[in-house]
C-alpha positions as CSV (number, residue, x, y, z in Angstrom):
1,X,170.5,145.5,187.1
2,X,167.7,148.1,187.1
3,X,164.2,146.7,188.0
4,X,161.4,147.7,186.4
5,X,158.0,148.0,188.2
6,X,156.7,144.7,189.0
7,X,154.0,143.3,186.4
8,X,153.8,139.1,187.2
9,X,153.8,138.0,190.2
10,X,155.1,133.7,190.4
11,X,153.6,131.8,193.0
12,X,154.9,128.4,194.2
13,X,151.8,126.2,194.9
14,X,153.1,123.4,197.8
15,X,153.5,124.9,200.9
16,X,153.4,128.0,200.1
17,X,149.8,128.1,198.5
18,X,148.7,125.2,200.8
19,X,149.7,122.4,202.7
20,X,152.0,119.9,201.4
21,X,154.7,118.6,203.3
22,X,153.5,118.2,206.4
23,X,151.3,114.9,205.0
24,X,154.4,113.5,203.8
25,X,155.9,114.0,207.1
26,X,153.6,112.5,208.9
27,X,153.8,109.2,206.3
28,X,157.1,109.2,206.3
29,X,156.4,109.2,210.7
30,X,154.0,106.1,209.8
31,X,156.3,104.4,207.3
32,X,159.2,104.4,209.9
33,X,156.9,103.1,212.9
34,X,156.0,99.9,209.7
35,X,159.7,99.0,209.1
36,X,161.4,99.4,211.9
37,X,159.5,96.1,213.2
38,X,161.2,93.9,210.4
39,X,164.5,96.0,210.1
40,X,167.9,95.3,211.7
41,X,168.3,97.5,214.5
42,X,171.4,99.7,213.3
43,X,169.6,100.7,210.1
44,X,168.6,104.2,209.6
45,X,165.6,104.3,208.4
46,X,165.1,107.9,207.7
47,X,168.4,108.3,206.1
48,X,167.9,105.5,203.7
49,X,164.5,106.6,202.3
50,X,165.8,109.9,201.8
51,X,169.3,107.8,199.4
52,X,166.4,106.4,198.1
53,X,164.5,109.5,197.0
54,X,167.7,111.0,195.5
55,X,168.6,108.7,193.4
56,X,164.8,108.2,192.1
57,X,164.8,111.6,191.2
58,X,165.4,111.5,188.0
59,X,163.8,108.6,187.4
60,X,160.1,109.3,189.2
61,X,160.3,113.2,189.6
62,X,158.6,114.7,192.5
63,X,154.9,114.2,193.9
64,X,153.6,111.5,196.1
65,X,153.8,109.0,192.9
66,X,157.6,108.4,193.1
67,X,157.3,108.8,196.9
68,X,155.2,106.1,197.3
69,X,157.3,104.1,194.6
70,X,160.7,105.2,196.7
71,X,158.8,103.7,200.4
72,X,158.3,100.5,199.1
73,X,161.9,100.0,197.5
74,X,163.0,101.3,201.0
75,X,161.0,99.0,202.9
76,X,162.3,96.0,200.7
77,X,165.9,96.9,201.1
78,X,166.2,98.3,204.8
79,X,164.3,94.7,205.8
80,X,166.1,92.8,203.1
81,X,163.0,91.7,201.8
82,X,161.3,90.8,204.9
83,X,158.6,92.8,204.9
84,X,155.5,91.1,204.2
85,X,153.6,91.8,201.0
86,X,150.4,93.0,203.2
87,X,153.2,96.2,204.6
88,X,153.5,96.9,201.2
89,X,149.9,96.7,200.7
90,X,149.2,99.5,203.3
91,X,152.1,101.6,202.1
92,X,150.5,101.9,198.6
93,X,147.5,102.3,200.2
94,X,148.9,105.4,202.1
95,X,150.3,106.7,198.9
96,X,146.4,106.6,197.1
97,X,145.6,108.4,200.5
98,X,147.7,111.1,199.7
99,X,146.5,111.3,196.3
100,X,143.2,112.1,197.5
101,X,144.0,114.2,200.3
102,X,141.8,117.6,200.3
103,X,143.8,120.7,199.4
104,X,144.0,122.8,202.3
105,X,145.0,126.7,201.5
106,X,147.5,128.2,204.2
107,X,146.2,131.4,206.5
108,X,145.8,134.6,204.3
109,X,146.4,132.7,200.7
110,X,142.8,133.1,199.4
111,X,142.2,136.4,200.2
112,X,146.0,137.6,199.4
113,X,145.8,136.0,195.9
114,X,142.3,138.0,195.1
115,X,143.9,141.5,196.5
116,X,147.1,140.2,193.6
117,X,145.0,140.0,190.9
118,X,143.6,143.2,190.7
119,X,147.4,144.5,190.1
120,X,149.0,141.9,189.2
121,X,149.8,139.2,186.4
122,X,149.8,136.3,188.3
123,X,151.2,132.5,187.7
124,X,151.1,129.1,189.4
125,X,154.4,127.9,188.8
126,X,155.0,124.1,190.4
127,X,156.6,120.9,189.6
128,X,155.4,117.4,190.4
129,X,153.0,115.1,188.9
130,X,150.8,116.7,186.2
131,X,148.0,114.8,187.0
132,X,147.9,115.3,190.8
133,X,149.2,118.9,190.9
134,X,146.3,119.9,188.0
135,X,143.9,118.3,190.2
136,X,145.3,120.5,193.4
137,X,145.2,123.4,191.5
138,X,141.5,122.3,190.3
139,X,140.6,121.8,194.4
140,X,142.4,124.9,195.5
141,X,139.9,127.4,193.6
142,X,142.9,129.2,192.6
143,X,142.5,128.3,188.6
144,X,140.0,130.9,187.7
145,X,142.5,133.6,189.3
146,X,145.4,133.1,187.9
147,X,146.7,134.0,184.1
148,X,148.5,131.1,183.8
149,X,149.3,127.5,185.8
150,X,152.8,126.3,184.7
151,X,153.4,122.5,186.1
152,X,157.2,121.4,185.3
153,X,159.5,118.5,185.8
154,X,162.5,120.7,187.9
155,X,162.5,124.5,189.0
156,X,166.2,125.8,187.4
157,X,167.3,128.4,185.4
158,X,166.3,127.0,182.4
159,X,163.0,125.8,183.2
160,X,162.4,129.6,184.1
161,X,163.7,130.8,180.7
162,X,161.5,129.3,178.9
163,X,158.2,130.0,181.2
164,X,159.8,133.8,180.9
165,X,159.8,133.2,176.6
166,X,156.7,131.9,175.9
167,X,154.7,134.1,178.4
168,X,156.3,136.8,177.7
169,X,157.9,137.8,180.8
170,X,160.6,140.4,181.2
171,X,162.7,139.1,184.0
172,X,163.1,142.7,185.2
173,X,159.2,142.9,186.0
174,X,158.8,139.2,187.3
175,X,158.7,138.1,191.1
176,X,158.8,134.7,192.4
177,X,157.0,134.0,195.7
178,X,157.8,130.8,197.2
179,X,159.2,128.7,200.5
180,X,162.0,126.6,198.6
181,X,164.7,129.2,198.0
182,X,166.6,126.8,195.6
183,X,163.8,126.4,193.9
184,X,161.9,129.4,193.6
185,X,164.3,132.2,194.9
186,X,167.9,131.3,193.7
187,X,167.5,130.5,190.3
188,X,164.8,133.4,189.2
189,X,167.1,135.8,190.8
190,X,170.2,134.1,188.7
191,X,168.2,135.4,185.5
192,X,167.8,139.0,186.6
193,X,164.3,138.8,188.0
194,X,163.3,138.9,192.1
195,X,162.1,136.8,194.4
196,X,160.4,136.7,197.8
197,X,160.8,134.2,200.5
198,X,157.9,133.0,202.4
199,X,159.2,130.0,204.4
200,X,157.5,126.6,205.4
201,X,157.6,125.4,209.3
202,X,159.7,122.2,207.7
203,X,161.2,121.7,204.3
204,X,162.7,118.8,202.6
205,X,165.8,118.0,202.7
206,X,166.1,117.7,199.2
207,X,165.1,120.6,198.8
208,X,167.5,122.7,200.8
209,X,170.2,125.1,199.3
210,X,173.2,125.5,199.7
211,X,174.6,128.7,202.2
212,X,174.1,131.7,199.9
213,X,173.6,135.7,200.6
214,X,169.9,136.7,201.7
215,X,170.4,139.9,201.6
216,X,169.3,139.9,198.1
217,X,165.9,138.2,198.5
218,X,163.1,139.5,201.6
219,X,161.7,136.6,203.5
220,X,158.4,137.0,204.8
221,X,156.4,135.6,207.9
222,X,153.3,135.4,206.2
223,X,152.1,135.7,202.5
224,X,149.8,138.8,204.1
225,X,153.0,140.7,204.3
226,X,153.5,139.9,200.2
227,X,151.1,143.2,199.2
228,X,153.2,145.2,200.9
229,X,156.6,143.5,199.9
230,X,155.7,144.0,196.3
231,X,154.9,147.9,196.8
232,X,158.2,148.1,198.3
233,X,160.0,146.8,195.2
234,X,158.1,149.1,192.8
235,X,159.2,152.2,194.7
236,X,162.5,151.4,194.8
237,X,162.3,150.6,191.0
């Protein structure tokens, strides 16, 4: 497929606009040092939150809501309903800590996202929680930037359809920036359109894809080198 010169410019928001993962690392680090004290000792931990998470999906979505939700149903089954209701107490608490947590933009994103707009058509395009990623976006100082914020249930190929219908995207102008290549790389680049790779230091496992060809995406150290990346594509349009 031809590419046209690049006119919107996608941009993931957790972890790749500012920090996300990391605080539910460090929970999850937190969570596992609470348990462990009422669980047998063969029990993985770890690898039961994580069943736990997957098969929530559907039912909570993602964002620290069903997170939270999916710690306490671990705690309860890895303990076997041991734990003591004051645990749980401090695990919700942890959850509303989260919730709260200030929004912390990575290295270069402010200024990179001001030097975009003055070429670009740019969009927020996340999933989660509505409520807690509108209120990130609020914090960040990115709103007033963008053209659009776009907060959906799941990042697929027909999620991005429709954001590329009712915006009024041509796929063959549209670039996706984002660390989660099978959420933000992989299925844009399914529907004709690019997409740039800037990864995080850790990712969830959830959200890691499957062995695929990278030749067909760039991935980036930084978002600084996204300016750059994007005047790359237009001359090879």
């Amino acid at each position: 497929m031809t590419h046209r010169s690049v006119s919107v410019v996608g941009l993931d928001a957790d972890d790749t606009l500012w920090h996300n993962e990391t605080l539910f690392r460090d929970t999850q680090e937190r969570f596992h040092d609470l348990v462990v004290r009422y669980a047998d000792d063969d029990v993985d931990i770890d690898a039961q939150l994580l069943a736990v998470e997957r098969r929530n999906l559907d039912l909570f979505g993602y964002g620290v809501k069903g997170f939270t939700l999916s710690l306490v149903e671990t705690a309860i089954e890895v303990t076997r309903g041991r734990v003591p209701a004051l645990e749980i107490e401090n695990i919700l608490a942890w959850g509303k800590d989260m919730l709260a947590h200030p929004v912390e933009l990575l290295d270069g994103v402010a200024e990179i996202v001001h030097q975009l707009a003055e070429r670009y058509r740019l969009m927020i395009i996340t999933k989660g929680d509505l409520l807690h990623q509108e209120t990130k976006v609020a914090r960040s100082g990115l709103a007033d930037i963008v053209e659009a914020v776009e907060i959906v249930s799941e990042k697929d190929e027909p999620t991005y359809g429709r954001l590329f219908e009712q915006h009024r995207v041509d796929p063959v102008t549209f670039v996706m920036v984002g660390n989660s290549v099978a959420s933000d790389v992989l299925p844009v680049i399914a529907l004709g359109a690019r997409a740039v790779h800037v990864p995080f230091h850790t990712t969830w496992a959830l959200e890691a894809a499957d062995a695929h060809d990278s030749d067909v995406y760039p991935t980036l150290s930084s978002i600084r080198e996204l300016p750059g990346t994007l005047r790359a594509f237009e001359r090879r349009s």
